[in-house]
C-alpha positions in Angstrom: -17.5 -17.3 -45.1 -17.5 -14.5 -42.1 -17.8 -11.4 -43.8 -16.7 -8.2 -41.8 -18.4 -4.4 -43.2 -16.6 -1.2 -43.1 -17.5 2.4 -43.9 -15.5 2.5 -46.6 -15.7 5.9 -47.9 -15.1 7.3 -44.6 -12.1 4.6 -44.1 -10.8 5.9 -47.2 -11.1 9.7 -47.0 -9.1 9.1 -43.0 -12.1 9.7 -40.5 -11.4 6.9 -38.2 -7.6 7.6 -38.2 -4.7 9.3 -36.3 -4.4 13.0 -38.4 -0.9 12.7 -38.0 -1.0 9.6 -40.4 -3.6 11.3 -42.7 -0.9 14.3 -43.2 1.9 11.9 -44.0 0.1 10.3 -46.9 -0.5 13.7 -48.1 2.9 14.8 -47.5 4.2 11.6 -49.7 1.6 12.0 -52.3 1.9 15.9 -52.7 5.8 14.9 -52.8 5.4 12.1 -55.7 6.9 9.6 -53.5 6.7 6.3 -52.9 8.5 4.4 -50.8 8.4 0.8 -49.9 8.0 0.4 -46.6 7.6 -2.2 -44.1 5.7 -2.5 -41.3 6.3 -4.6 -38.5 3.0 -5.1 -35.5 3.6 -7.0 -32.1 2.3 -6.6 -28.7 4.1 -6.9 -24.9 2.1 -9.0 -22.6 2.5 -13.2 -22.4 0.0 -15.5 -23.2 -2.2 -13.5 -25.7 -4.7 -15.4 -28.1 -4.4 -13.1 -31.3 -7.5 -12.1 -32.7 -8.5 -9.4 -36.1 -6.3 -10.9 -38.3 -9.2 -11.9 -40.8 -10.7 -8.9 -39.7 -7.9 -7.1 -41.0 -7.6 -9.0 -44.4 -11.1 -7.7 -45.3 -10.6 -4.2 -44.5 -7.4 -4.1 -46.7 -9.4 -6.0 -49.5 -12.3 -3.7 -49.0 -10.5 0.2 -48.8 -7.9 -0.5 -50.9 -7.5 -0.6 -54.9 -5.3 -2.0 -55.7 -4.6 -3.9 -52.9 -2.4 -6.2 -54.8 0.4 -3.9 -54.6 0.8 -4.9 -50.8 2.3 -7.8 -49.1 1.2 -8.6 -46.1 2.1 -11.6 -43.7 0.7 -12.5 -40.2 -0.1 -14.8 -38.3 -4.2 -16.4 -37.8 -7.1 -15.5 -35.8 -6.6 -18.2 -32.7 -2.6 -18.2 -32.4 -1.2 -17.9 -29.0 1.4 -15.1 -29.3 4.3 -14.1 -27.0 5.5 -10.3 -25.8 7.3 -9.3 -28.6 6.7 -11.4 -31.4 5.9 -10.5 -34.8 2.4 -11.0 -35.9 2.1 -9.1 -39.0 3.9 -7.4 -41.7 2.7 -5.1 -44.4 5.5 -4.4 -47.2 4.4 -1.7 -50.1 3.9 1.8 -51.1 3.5 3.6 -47.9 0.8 6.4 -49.6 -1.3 3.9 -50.2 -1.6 1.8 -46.5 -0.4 4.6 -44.0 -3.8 6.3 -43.1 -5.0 2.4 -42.5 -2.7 2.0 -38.9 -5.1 3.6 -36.4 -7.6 1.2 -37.9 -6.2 -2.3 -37.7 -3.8 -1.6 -34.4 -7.2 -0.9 -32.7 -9.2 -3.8 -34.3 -6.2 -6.2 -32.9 -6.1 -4.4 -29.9 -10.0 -4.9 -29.2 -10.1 -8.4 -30.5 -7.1 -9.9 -29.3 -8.3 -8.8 -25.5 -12.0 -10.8 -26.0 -10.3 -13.6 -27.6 -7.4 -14.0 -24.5 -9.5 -13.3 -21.7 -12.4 -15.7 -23.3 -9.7 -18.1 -23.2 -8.6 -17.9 -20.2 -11.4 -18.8 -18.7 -12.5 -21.4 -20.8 -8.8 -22.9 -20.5 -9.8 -23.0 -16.2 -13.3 -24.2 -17.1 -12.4 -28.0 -17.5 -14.0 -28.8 -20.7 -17.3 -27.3 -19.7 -18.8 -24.9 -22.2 -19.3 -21.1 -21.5 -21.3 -18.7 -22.7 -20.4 -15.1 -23.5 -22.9 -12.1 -22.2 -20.9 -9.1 -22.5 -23.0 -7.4 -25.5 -24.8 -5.9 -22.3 -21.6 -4.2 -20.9 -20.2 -2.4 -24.1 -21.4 -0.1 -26.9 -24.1 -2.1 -29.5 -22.5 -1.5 -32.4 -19.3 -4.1 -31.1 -21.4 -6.8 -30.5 -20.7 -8.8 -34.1 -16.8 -8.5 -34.3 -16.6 -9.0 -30.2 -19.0 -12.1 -30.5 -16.4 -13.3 -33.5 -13.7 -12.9 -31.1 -15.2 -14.8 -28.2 -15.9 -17.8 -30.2 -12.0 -17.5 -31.3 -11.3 -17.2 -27.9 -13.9 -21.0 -27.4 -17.2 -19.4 -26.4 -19.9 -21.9 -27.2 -22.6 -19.2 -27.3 -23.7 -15.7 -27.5 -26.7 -13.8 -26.8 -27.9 -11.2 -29.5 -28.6 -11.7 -33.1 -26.3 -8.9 -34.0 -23.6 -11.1 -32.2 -24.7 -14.3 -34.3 -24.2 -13.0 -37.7 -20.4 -13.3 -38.3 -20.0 -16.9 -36.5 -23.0 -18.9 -37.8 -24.8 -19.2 -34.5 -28.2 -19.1 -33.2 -28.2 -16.6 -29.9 -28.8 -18.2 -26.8 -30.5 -16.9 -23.3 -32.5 -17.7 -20.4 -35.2 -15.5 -18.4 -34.5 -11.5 -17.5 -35.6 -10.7 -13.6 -38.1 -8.2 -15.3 -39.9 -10.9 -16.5 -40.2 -12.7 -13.7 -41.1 -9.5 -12.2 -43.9 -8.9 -14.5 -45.1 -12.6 -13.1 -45.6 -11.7 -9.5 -42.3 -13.3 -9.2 -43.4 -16.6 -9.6 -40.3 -17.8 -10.8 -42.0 -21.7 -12.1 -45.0 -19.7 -13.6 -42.5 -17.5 -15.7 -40.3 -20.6 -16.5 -43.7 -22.4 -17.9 -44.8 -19.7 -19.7 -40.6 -19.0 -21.6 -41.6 -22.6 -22.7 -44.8 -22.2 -23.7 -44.3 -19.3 -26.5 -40.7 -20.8 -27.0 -40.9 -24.8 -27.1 -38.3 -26.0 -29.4 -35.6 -24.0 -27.3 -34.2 -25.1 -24.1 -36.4 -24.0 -21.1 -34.1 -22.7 -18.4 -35.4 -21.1 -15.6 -33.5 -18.5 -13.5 -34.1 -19.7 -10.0 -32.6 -16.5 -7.5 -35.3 -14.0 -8.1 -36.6 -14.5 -4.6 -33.3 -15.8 -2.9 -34.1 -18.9 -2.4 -32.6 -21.0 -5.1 -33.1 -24.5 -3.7 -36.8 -24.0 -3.8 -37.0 -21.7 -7.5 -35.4 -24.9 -9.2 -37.5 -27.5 -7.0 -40.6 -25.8 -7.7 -39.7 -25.2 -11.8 -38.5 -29.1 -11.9 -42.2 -29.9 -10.4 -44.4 -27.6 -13.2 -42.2 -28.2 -15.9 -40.8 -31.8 -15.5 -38.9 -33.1 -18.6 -39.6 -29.4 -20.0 -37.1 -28.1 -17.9 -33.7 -28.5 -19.1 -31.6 -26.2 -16.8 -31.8 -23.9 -14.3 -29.6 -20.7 -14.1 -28.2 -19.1 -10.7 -27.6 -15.1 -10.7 -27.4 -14.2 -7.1 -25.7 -11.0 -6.8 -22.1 -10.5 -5.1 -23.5 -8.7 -2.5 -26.9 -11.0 -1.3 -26.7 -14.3 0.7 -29.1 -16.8 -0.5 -31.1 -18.4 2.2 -29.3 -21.8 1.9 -26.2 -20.4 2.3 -26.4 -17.3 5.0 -22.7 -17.1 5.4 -21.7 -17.0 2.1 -22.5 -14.7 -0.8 -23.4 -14.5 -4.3 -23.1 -17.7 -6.6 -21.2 -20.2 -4.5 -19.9 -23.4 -4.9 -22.2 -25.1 -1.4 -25.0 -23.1 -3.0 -24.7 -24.9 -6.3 -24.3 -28.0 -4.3 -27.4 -28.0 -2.6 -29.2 -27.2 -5.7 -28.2 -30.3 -7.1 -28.5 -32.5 -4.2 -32.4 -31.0 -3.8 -32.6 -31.9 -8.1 -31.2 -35.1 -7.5 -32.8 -36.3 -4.5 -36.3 -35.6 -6.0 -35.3 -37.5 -9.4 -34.4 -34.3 -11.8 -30.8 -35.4 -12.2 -31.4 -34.6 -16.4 -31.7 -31.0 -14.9 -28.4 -29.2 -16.0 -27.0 -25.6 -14.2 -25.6 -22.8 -15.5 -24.1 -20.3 -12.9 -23.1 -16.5 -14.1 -22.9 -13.1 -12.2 -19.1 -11.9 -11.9 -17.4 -14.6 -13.1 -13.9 -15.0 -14.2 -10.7 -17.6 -14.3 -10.2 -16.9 -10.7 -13.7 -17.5 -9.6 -14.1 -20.3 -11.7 -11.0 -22.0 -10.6 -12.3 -22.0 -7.0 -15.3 -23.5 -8.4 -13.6 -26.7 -10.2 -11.2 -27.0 -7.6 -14.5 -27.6 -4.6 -16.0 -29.9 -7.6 -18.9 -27.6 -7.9 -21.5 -29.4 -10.2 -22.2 -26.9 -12.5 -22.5 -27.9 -16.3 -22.0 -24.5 -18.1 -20.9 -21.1 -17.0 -21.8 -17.6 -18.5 -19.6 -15.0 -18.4 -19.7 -11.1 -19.1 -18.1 -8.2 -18.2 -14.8 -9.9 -16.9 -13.9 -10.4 -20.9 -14.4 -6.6 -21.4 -11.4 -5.8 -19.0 -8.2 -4.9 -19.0 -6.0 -4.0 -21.8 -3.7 -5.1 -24.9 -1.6 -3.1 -26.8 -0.5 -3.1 -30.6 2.4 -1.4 -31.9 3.1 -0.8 -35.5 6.9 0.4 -36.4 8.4 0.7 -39.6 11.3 -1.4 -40.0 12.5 -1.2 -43.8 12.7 1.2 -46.4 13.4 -0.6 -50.2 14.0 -3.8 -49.0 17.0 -2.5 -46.8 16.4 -2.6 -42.9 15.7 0.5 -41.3 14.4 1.1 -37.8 14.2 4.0 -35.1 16.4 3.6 -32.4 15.7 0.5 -30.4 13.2 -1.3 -32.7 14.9 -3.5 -35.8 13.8 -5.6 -38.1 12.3 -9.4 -36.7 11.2 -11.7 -39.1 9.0 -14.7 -37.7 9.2 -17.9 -39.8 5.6 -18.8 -38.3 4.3 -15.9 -40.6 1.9 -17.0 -43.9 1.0 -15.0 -46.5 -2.1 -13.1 -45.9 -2.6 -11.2 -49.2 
């Protein structure tokens, strides 16, 4: 079972949430008042993949005692959601939940974004797996609730241990430049050595370091043979590999002639793995030329842009109740959630 960890002393006592909902729960508490409220969460933008919900279940079950005065409905980790649409509903005393809000709009927020734009470009990716390196663009401490979302979202593998622990996985990587580097940048001789100290794992060697990928992944087929099982192209946005002069960065002829060289010289077993500023655009333009690449990795693209929660209160003792412009919107695709 994925278990999520919260600071739950802190959680309790309101450190991680908005003031103003700290001084209504003392306002209501001070006051000897308990209202049953509901609250009702949605978001704006189309074609979201929802992600936190079980996220949220255990930090309820976690800060909360008893949280069996609360009823909360939603919606599951993995949903496709539209602008709008209700995806959760707490109903109790509102002293007891309020101070929670800051805390579960942001872990939808952060979750739902990995999850959608994870699956957007697995959606564009044909089937093929990819691989999600973004613990490298984003603070450490994210790393095992972003990792859950990207699997939600159909990654097929991370790349820390921190990322591994809520998802059951084994991380997964290749070869840093540095280490290459540290090799004289003899890319086959660093390749040879990954498998030596590593040889149960799949030996992939990372074939731009001297811009000439066509001859990294010839000359790692030739030292490592059947050893070898991919080979990974990183050429920066910005650098022309020698096979392809004209055209920048990881391109589709570049991938091309890597595997016409592989399979011309009899390492067709050889699989490729492409990454460096990837996303569903970029990757569209690769299916659509038939680039022969097996797996993609993708990072920093999953990090961006934006989704919003909003929380409203929308009944007050089972009578609806609403600020102006908001009301009440059940959503019969709602299950209980505690």
């Amino acid at each position: 079972m994925i278990k999520f960890s919260f600071p739950v002393a802190k959680i309790r006592r309101g450190d991680y949430s908005d003031t103003y909902f700290n001084r209504a729960r003392q306002i209501l508490l001070k006051d000897n008042y308990h209202p049953l409220i509901t609250i009702q969460v949605f978001q704006k933008q189309k074609d979201v993949t929802l992600c936190g919900i079980e996220e949220i279940k255990q930090l309820f079950q976690q800060t909360l005692k008893p949280v069996s005065k609360l009823t909360i409905h939603s919606l599951q980790d993995g949903d496709q959601i539209s602008p709008w649409e209700t995806v959760l509903t707490i109903t109790g005393d509102y002293s007891l939940f309020a101070h929670l809000e800051t805390i579960y709009l942001g872990i939808l927020a952060r979750r739902s974004l990995i999850a959608t734009n994870m699956r957007r470009v697995v959606t564009v990716a044909n089937g093929k797996p990819v691989l999600y390196f973004g613990a490298r663009f984003d603070y450490f401490l994210n790393q095992a609730g972003d990792a859950y979302a990207a699997s939600i979202g159909g990654a097929k593998g991370i790349s820390t241990p921190a990322g591994a622990t809520l998802i059951n996985q084994t991380p997964i990587g290749t070869i840093p430049h540095a280490l290459i580097a540290a090799y004289q940048g003899n890319i086959a001789q660093t390749a040879a050595k990954f498998n030596q100290n590593f040889p149960k794992l799949n030996t992939i060697s990372l074939i731009d370091f001297n811009n000439n990928c066509v001859k990294g992944a010839l000359e790692s087929a030739k030292k490592l043979g059947k050893k070898l099982w991919g080979v990974r192209l990183d050429t920066a946005e910005n650098i022309y590999d020698v096979s392809t002069p004209k055209l920048p960065g990881v391109n589709p002829a570049l991938v091309k002639k890597v595997r016409q060289t592989l399979d011309k010289q009899g390492y067709k077993w050889v699989k490729i793995i492409v990454s460096g500023g990837f996303n569903p655009e970029k990757i569209k333009q690769f299916e659509a030329a038939k680039t022969p690449v097996d797996i993609y990795a993708v990072g920093s693209n999953i990090l961006s842009g934006q989704i919003d929660f909003t929380a409203d209160a929308v009944r007050l003792n089972a009578k609806n109740l609403a600020k102006t412009g908001r009301k009440y919107s059940p959503n019969s695709r709602l299950k209980i959630l505690l």
